[in-house]
Each structure stands twice: as structure tokens, then as C-alpha cells.
N, C-alpha and C positions, 0 to 999 in steps of 0.2 A: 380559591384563587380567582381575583378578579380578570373575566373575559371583557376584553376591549375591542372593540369593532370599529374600520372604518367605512365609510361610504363616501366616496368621492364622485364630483358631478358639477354641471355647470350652474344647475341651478336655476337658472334665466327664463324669463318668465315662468315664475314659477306654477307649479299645477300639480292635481292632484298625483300622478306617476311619481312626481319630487318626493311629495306627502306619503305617498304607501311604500315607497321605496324605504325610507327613512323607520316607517313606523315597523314594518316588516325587520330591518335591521335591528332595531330596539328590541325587541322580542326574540334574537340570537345571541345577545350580547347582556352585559349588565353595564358597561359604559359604552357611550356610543361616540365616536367624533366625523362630525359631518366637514372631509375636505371641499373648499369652495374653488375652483378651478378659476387661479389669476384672467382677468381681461387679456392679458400678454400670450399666455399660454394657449388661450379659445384661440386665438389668431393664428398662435404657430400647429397647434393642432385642426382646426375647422377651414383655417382664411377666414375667417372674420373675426370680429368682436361683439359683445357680446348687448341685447337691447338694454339691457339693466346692470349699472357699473358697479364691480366686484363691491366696492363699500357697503351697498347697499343688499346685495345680494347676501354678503357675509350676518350683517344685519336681520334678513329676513330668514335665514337658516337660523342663528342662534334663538330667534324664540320660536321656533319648533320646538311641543314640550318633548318628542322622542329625545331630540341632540342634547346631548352632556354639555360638547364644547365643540366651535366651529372653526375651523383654522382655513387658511389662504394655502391653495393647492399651487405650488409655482415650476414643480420641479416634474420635467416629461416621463421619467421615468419611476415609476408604483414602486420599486424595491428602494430607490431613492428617498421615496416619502416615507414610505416603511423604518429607513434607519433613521430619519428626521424626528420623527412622531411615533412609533411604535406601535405593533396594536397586533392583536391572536387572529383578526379574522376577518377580511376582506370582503366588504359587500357588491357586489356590481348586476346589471341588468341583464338577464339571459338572456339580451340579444349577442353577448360575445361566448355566450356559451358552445363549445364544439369548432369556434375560428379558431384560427394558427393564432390570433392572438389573445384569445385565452387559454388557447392551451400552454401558451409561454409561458401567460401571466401564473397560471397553477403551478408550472416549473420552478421559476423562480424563487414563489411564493413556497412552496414545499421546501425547499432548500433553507428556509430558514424557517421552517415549522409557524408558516403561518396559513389559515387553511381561506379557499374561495371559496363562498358559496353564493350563488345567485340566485336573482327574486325577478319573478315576470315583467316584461317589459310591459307597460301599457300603452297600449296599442291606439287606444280612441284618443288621448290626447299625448300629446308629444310638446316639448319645445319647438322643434322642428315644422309640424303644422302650426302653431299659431306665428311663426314668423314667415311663414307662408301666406298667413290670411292679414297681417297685416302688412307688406309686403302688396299683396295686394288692393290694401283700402289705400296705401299711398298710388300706387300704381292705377287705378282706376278713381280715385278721391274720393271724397268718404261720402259727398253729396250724390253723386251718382250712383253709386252702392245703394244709399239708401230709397232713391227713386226706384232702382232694380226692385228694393227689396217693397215696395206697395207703401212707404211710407208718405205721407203727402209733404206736399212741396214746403210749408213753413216748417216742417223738420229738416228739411234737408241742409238748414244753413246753421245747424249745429248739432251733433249728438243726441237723440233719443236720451231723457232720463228714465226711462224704465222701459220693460222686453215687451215687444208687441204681438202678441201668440197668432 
């Protein structure tokens, strides 16, 4: 019998935690479908929207070689999505591992025989920090950043093309 797995996520700027998340999923399942969490939704769940608009987001999920097939996550509630799309086995990041609201999410999710299992959150890159760090290259401008950072002043008035160790 074929096992189908989702992992649902925002996605947004993406980074390698997306990628091991995803790749880790693949390797529980034998079809995998990566939900893309609607722009609308990020807003009603986060307050905000999201740097990279779901189009394209959806876009860079589907050619992930783990993901089968990528769908538009619109709907706030996981057992919602469950009867929409269907699927044996629910992937998420054990940071909700041991919350009230995974422990729900397992409730539910048992309730119609479908099982959770979570995969390590990574920890060194997040979404989260890199809209912090650029966040702050608007907040401080990118040329002064770069003056902080020892680079000489004829870079300062656009982007470094390559890392300066």
C-alpha cells in the first residue's frame, strides 16, 4: 500500500531546514506532497506576509527532487487539509513536539488513522532569522552594514559580488 506524507510550511526564504525537512519526510513515505502555506493564511497565522509570494514559493517547492507534488496550504485547520488532500502521515518540526498544540494536532490526527511524526527543527538557520538579518540591512541600509562589516567604501554603493572571508 502506498504511504503518502505531508509536510506543510511556509516555505519562505527558503533554506536548508526547508530542504532537510522535506528530504527527511521523503525517506518516511513513498509519496510525499509538500503543502505551501497561502500568503493570506501567513498573515492570519504570523501577522504578516510572507518575503517570497506564494507563486513562487509554490514553484521553488515543486522542484525539490524529495516533493511528488506541491499544493497551496489555504485552509487553518490540518484535519481540514487532511480531508482536502489526504495522506497516512503528517510531517512537522519538533519544535511543536510535547505543546498543547501538538498534542491536539496527534489527537485529531489519530482519530482518523493518520500518524505524526516529527523531524528536528534546525536550529542555525530559521526563516525567522534571516528576516531578521534583513530586516535589519533595511533598517540600518545595506551601505552602512557593509562599512561595519571592513568592506571599503567603492563597495559600499552596491552589493559585494562575492564573500570576503
Amino acid at each position: 500500500m502506498l504511504r503518502v506524507g505531508y509536510a506543510g510550511g511556509a516555505f519562505d526564504l527558503f533554506h536548508v531546514g526547508h530542504l532537510n525537512i522535506l528530504k527527511h519526510a521523503k525517506s518516511e513515505c513513498d509519496y510525499l506532497i509538500a503543502g505551501v502555506v497561502s500568503d493570506e493564511m501567513l498573515v492570519q497565522t504570523k501577522g504578516r506576509g510572507p518575503v517570497v509570494p506564494l507563486g513562487e514559493r509554490l514553484e521553488i517547492v515543486r522542484h525539490i527532487s524529495f516533493v511528488d507534488e506541491a499544493v497551496e496550504e489555504r485552509l487553518p485547520n490540518k484535519l481540514d487539509t487532511w480531508r482536502e488532500v489526504r495522506f497516512d502521515v503528517y510531517f512537522k518540526g519538533d519544535d511543536w513536539k510535547g505543546t498543547e498544540r501538538g498534542r491536539q494536532l496527534e489527537r485529531e490526527f489519530a482519530a482518523v488513522e493518520v500518524e505524526v511524526v516529527y523531524f528536528p527543527y534546525t536550529m542555525e538557520t530559521s526563516s525567522t532569522t534571516l528576516r531578521r538579518a534583513l530586516d535589519s540591512l533595511d533598517t540600518l541600509g545595506s551601505a552602512s552594514l557593509l562599512r561595519r562589516r571592513g568592506f571599503p567604501p567603492r563597495l559600499t554603493r552596491s552589493a559585494p559580488r562575492h564573500s570576503q572571508a
